[in-house]
Short mmCIF file of the C-alpha atoms (twelve columns), coordinates in Angstrom:
data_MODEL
# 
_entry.id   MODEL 
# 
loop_
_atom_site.group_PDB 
_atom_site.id 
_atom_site.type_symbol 
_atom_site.label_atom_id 
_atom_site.label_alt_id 
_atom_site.label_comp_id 
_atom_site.label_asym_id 
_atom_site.label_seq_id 
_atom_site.Cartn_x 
_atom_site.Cartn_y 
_atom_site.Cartn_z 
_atom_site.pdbx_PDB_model_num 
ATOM 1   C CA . UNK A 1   -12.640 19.945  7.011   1 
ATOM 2   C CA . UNK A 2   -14.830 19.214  3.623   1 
ATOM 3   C CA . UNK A 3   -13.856 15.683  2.598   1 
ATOM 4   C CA . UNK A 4   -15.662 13.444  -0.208  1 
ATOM 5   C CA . UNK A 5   -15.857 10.193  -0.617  1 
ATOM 6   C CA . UNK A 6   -16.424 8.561   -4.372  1 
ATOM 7   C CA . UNK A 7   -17.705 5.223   -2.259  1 
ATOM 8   C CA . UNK A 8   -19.266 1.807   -3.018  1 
ATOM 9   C CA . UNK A 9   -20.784 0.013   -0.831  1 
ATOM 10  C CA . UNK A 10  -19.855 -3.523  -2.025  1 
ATOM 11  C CA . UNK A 11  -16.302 -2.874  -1.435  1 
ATOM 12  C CA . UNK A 12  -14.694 -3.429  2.024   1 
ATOM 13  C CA . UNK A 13  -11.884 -1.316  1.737   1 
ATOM 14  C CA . UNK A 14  -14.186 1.962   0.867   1 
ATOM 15  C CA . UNK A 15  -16.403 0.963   3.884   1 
ATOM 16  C CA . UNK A 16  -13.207 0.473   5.861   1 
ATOM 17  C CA . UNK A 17  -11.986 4.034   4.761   1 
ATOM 18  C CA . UNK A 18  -15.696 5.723   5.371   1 
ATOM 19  C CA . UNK A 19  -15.514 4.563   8.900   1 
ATOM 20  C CA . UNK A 20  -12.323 5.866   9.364   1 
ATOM 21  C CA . UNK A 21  -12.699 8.974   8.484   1 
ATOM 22  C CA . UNK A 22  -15.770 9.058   10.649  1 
ATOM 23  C CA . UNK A 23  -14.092 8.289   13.677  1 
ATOM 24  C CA . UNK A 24  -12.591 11.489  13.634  1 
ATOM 25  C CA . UNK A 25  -15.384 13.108  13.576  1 
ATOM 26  C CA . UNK A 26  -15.492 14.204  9.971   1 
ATOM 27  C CA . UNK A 27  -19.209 13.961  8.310   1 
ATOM 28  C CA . UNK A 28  -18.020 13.335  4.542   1 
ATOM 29  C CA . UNK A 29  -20.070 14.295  1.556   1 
ATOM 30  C CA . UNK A 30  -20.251 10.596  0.251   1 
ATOM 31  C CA . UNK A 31  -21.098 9.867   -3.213  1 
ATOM 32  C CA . UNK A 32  -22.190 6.789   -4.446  1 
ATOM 33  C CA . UNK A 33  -19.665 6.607   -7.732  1 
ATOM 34  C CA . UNK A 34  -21.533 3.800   -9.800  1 
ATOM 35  C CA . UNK A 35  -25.210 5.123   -9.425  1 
ATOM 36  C CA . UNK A 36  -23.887 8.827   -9.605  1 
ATOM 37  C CA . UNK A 37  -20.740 8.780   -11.833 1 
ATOM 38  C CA . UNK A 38  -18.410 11.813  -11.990 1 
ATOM 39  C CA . UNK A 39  -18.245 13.416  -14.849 1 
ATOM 40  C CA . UNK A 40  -14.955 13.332  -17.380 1 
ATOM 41  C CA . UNK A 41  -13.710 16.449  -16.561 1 
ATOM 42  C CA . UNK A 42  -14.521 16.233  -12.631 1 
ATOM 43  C CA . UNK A 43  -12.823 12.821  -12.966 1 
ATOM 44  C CA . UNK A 44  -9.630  14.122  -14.240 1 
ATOM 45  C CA . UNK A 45  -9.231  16.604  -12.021 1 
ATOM 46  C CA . UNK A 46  -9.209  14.426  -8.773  1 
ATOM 47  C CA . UNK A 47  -6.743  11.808  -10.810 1 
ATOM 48  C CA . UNK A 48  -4.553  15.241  -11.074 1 
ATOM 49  C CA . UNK A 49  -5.176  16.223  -7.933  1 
ATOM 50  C CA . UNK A 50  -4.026  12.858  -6.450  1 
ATOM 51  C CA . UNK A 51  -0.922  12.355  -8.579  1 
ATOM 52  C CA . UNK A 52  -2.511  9.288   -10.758 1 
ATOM 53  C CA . UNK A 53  -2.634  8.466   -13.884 1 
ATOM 54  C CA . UNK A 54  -6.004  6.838   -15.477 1 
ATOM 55  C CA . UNK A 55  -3.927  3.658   -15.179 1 
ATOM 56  C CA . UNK A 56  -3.212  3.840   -11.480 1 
ATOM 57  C CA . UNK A 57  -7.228  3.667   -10.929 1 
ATOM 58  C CA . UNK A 58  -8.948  1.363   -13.376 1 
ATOM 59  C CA . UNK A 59  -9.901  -1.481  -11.493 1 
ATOM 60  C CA . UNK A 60  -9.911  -4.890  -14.014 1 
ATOM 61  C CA . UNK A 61  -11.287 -7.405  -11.623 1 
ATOM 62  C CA . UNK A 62  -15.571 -7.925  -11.412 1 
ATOM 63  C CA . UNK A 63  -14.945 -5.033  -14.341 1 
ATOM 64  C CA . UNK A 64  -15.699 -5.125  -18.011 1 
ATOM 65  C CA . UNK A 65  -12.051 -3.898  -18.282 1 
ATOM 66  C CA . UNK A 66  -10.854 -7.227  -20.779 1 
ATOM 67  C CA . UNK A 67  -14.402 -7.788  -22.335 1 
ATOM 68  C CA . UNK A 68  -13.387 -3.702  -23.550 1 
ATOM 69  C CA . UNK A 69  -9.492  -4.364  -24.660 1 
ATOM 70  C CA . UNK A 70  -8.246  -1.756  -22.206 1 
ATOM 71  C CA . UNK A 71  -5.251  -3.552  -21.494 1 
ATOM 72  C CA . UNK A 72  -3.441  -1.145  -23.993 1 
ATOM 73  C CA . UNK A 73  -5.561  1.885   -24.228 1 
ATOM 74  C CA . UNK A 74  -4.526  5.180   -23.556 1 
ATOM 75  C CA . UNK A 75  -5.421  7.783   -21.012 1 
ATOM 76  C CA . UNK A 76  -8.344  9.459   -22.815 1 
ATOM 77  C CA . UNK A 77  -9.705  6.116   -23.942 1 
ATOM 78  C CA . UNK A 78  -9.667  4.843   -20.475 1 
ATOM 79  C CA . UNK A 79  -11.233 7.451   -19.224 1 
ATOM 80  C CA . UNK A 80  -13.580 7.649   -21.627 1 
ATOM 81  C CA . UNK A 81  -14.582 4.057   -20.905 1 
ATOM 82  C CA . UNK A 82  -14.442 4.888   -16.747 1 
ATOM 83  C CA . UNK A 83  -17.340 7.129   -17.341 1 
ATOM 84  C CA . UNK A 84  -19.562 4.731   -19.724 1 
ATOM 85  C CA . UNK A 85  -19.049 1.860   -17.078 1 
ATOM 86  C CA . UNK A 86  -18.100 3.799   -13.985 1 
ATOM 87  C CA . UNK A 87  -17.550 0.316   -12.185 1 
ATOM 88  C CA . UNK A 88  -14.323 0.538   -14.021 1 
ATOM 89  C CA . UNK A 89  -13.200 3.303   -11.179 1 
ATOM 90  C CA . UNK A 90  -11.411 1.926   -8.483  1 
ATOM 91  C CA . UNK A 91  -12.540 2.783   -4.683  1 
ATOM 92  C CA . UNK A 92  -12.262 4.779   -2.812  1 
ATOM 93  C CA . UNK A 93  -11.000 7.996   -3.833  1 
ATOM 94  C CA . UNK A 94  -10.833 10.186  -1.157  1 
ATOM 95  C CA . UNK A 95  -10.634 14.307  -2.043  1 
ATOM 96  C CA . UNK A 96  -10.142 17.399  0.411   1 
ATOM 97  C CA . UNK A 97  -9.531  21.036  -0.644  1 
ATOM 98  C CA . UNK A 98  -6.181  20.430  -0.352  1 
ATOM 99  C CA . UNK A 99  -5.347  16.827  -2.151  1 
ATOM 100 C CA . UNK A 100 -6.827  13.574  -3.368  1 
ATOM 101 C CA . UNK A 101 -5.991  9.873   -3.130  1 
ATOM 102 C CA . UNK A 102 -6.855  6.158   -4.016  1 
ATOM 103 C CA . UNK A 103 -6.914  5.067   -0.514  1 
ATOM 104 C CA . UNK A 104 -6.262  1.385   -1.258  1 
ATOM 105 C CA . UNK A 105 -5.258  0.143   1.959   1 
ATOM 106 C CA . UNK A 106 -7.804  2.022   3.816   1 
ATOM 107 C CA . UNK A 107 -5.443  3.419   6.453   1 
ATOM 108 C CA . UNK A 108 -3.932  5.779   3.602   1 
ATOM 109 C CA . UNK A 109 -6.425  8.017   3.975   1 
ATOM 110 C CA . UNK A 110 -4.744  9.445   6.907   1 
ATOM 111 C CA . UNK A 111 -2.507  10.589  4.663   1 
ATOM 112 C CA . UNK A 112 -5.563  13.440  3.862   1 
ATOM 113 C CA . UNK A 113 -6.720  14.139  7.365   1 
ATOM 114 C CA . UNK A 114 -5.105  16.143  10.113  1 
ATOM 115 C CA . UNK A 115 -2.992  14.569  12.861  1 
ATOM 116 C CA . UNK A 116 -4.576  13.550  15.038  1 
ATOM 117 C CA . UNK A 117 -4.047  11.168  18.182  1 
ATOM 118 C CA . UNK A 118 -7.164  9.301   19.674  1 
ATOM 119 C CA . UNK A 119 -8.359  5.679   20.853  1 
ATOM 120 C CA . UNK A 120 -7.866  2.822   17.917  1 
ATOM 121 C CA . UNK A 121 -10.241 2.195   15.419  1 
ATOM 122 C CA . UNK A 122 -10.729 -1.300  13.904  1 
ATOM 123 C CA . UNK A 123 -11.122 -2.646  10.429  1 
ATOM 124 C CA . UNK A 124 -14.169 -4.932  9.605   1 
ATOM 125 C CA . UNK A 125 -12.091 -8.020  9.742   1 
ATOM 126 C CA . UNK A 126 -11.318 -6.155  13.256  1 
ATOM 127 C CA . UNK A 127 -7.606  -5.486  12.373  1 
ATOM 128 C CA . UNK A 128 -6.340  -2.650  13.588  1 
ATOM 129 C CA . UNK A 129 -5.609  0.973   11.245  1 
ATOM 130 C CA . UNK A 130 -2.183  1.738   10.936  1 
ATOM 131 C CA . UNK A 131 -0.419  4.713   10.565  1 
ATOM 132 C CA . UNK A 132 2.867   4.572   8.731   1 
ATOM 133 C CA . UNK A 133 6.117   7.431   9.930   1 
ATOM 134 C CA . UNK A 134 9.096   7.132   7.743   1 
ATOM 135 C CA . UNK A 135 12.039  6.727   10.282  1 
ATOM 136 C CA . UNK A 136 15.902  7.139   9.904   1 
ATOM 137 C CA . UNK A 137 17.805  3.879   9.521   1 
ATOM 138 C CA . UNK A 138 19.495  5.133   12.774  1 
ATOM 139 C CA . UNK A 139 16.500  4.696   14.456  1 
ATOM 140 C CA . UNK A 140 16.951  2.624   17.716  1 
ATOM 141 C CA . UNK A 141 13.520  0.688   17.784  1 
ATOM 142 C CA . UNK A 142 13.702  -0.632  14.328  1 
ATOM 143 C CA . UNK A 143 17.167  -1.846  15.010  1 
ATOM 144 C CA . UNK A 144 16.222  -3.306  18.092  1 
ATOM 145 C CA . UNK A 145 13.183  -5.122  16.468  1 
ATOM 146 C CA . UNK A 146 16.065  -6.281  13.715  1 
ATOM 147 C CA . UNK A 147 18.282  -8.053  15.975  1 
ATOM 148 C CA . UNK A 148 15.356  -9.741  18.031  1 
ATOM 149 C CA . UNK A 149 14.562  -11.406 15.373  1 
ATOM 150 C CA . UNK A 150 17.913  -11.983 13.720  1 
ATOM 151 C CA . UNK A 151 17.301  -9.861  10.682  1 
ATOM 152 C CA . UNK A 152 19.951  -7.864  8.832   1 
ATOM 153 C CA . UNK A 153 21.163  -4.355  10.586  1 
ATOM 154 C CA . UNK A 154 24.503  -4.362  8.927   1 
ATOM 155 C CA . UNK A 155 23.479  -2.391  5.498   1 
ATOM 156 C CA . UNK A 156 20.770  -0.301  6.873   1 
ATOM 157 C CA . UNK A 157 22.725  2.809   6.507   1 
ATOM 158 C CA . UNK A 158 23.444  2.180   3.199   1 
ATOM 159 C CA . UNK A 159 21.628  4.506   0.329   1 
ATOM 160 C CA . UNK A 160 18.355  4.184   -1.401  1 
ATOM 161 C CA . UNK A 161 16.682  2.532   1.890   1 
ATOM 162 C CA . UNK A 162 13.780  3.805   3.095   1 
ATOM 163 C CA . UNK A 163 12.108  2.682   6.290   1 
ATOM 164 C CA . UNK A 164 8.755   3.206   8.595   1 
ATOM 165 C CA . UNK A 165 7.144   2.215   11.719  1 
ATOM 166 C CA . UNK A 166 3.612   1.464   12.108  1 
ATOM 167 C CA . UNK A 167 2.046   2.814   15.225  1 
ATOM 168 C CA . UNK A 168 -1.900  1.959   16.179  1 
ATOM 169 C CA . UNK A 169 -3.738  5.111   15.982  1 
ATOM 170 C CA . UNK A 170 -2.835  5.284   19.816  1 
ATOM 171 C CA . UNK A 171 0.632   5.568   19.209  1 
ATOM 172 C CA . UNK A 172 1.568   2.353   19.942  1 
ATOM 173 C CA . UNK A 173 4.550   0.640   17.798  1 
ATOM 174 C CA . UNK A 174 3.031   -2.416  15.658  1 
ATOM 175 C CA . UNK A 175 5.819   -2.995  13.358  1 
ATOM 176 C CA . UNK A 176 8.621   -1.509  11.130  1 
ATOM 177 C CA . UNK A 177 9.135   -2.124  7.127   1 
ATOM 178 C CA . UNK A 178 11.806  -1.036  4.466   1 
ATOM 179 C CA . UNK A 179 12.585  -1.535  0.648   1 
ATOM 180 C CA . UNK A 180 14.745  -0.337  -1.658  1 
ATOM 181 C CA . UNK A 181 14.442  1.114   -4.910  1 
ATOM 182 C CA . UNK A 182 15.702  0.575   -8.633  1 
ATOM 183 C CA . UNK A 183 13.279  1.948   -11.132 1 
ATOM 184 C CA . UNK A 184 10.654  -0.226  -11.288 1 
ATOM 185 C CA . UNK A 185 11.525  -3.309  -9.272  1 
ATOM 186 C CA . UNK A 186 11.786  -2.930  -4.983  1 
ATOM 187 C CA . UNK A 187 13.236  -4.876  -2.804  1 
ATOM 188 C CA . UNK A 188 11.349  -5.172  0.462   1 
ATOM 189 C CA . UNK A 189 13.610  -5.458  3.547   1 
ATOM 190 C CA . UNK A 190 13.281  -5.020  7.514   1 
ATOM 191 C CA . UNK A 191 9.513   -6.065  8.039   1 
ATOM 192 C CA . UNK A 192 8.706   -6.722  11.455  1 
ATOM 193 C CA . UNK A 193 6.033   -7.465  14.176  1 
ATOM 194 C CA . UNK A 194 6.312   -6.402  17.248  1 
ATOM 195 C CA . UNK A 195 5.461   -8.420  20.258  1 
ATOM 196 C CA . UNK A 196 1.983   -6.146  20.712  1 
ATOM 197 C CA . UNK A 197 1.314   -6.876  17.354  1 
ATOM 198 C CA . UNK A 198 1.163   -10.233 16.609  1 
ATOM 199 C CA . UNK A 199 -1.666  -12.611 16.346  1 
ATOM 200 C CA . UNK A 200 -3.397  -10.005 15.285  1 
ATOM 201 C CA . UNK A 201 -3.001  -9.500  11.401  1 
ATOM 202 C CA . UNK A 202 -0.460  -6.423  11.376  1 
ATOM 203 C CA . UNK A 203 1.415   -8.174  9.057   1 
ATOM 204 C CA . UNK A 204 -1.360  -8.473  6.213   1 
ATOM 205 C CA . UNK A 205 -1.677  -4.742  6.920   1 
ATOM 206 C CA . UNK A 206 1.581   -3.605  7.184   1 
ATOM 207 C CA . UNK A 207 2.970   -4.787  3.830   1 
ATOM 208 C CA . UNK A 208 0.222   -3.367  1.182   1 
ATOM 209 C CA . UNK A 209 0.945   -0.223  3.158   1 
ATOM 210 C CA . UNK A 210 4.807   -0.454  2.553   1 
ATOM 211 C CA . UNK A 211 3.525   -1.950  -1.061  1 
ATOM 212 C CA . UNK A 212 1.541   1.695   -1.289  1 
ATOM 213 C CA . UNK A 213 4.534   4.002   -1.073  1 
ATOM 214 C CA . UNK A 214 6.813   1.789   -2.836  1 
ATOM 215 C CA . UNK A 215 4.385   1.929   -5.560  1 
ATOM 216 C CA . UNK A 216 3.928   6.172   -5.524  1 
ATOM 217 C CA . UNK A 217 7.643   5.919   -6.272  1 
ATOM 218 C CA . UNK A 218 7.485   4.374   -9.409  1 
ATOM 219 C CA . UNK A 219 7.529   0.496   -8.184  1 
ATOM 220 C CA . UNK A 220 5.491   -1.962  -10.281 1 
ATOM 221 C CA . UNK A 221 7.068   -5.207  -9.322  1 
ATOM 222 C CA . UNK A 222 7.862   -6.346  -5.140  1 
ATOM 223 C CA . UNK A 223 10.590  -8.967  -4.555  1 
ATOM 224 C CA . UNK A 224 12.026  -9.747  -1.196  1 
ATOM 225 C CA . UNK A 225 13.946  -12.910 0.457   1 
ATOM 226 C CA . UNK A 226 12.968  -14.853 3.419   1 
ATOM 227 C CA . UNK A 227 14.143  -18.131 5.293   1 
ATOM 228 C CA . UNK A 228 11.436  -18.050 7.990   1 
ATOM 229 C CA . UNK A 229 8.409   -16.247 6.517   1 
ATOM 230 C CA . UNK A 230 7.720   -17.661 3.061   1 
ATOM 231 C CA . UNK A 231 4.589   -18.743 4.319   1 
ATOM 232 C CA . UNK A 232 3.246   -15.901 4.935   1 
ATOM 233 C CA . UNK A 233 4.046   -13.885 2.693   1 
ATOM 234 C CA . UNK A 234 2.448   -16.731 -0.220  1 
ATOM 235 C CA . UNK A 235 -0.488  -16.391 1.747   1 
ATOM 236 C CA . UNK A 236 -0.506  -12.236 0.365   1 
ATOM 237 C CA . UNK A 237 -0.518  -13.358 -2.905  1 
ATOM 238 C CA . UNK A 238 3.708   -13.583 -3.529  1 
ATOM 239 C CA . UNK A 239 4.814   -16.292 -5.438  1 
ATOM 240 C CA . UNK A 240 8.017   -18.009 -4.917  1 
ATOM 241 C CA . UNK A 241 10.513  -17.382 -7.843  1 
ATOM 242 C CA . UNK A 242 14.211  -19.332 -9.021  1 
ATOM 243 C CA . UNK A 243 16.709  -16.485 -8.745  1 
ATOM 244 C CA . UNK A 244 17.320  -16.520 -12.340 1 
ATOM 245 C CA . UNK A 245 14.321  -14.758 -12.875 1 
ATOM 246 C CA . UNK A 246 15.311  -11.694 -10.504 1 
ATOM 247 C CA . UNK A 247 17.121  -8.731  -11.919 1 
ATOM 248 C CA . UNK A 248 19.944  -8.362  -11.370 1 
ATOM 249 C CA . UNK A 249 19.830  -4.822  -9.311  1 
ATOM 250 C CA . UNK A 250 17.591  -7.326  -6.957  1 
ATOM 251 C CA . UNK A 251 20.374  -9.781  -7.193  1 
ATOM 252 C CA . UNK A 252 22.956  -7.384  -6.418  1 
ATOM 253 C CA . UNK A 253 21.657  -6.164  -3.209  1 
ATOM 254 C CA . UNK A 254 23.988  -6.664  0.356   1 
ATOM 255 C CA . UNK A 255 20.953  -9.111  1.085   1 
ATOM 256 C CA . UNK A 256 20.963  -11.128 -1.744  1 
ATOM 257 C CA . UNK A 257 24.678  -11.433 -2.072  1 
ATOM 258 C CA . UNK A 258 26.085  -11.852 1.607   1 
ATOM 259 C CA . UNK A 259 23.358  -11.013 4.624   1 
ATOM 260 C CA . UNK A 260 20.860  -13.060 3.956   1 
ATOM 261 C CA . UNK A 261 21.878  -17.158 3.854   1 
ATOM 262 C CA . UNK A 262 21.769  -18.816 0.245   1 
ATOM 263 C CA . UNK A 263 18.463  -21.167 1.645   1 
ATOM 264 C CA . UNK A 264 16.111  -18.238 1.641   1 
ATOM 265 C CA . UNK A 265 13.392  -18.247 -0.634  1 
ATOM 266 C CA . UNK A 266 13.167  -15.473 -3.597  1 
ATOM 267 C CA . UNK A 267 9.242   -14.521 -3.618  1 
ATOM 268 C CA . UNK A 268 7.992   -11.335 -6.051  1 
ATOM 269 C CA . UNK A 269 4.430   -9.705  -7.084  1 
ATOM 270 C CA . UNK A 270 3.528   -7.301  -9.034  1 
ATOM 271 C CA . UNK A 271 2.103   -4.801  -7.484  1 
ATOM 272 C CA . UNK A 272 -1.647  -3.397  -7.734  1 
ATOM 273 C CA . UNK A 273 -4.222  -2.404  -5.887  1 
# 
């Protein structure tokens, strides 16, 4: 299949997402975005292709983007601007005859390839790629995973959850994840490591991932609650928060109101990538 790559170099997660692709055995035209910029219109068309908005893709940090005033500018002027300093363009977008993407986390270029099963392929920081299934709530390894490590099952059932497992590209299961929606604030729920997984950074992969598709739903803004893995999940850039500053769809949820114990810690970040 014809893939391209707008790539730089610099940036781990388009190197990341080069080899990937690659390890199928796809030989992608690879263009080097900030020495050979797209043009406007060509530019548009893969942010249409992909779904995005000029927004979703300007990258601000090592950028020009405050030194320009971007923070409020519109589509045209941002793309406008994306062209002049074509660092501006956030990496790696990924484009086959049949769709387009921002593949930030790397693995989410799968989401353009064919399915295909194989031996695992390894990040540079030698993590391994995931690739993320939605699953039913009913399903019996996620609720397993729950209970062995004490987590709520009791509301899984309920609406507006969404869940995944996280499979190696081998197949086998690393984890499981879940959130739940309302408008532009999720609630992040059910993420778990299982025993093959751990020590081994599936976590730090797992949740931009769940982040990701949270996000393409209209997302801007994680919280979650935790009384074992605060920790952690300060470590991935989450900040702990009084629970006066959650909304109150956030406060409302079964979690926050009976299933999870009143010592857990409220953490949130805004999402980006």
């Amino acid at each position: 299949m014809a893939v391209t790559i707008y790539h730089n170099p610099d940036c781990g997660t388009s190197r990341n997402t080069l080899k990937l692709v690659r390890h199928f055995g796809i030989d992608p035209q690879v263009i080097e975005y900030v020495k050979t910029p797209p043009s406007r219109d060509v530019l548009a068309a893969i942010l249409a292709k992909a779904g995005l908005t000029p927004r979703d893709v300007v990258r601000k940090k090592g950028t020009p983007y405050a030194d320009l005033g971007l923070a409020s500018a519109g589509d045209d002027a941002l793309l406008d601007a994306m062209i002049a300093h074509p660092i501006l363009i956030n990496r790696p977008l990924v484009v086959t005859d049949e769709a387009a993407a921002l593949c930030r986390p790397s693995d989410i270029v799968l989401d353009l390839l064919p399915v295909m099963t194989g031996t695992d392929a390894f990040k540079e920081e030698g993590v391994s790629f995931l690739r993320d299934v939605p699953i039913p709530p009913s399903h019996p390894g996620l609720i397993a995973a729950l209970k062995d490590e004490a987590l709520p099952t009791d509301d899984l059932g309920e609406p507006n959850r969404t869940f995944y497992v996280y499979r190696s590209l081998a197949g086998a299961v690393l984890g499981y994840g879940g959130y739940e929606l309302y408008g532009a604030d999720v609630f992040l729920r059910s993420v778990v490591v299982t025993p093959d997984g751990r020590g081994k950074r599936i976590g730090r992969n797992l949740v931009p991932l769940l982040l990701y598709r949270a996000y393409r739903q209209g997302a801007r803004t994680a919280w979650l609650l935790t009384n074992t893995a605060a920790d952690f999940f300060e470590k991935i850039k989450f900040q702990r928060r009084p629970r006066s500053e959650a909304p109150q769809a956030i406060l409302a949820t079964r979690q926050a109101q009976s299933l999870c114990p009143s010592s857990a810690v409220l953490l949130s970040k805004t999402i980006s990538f």
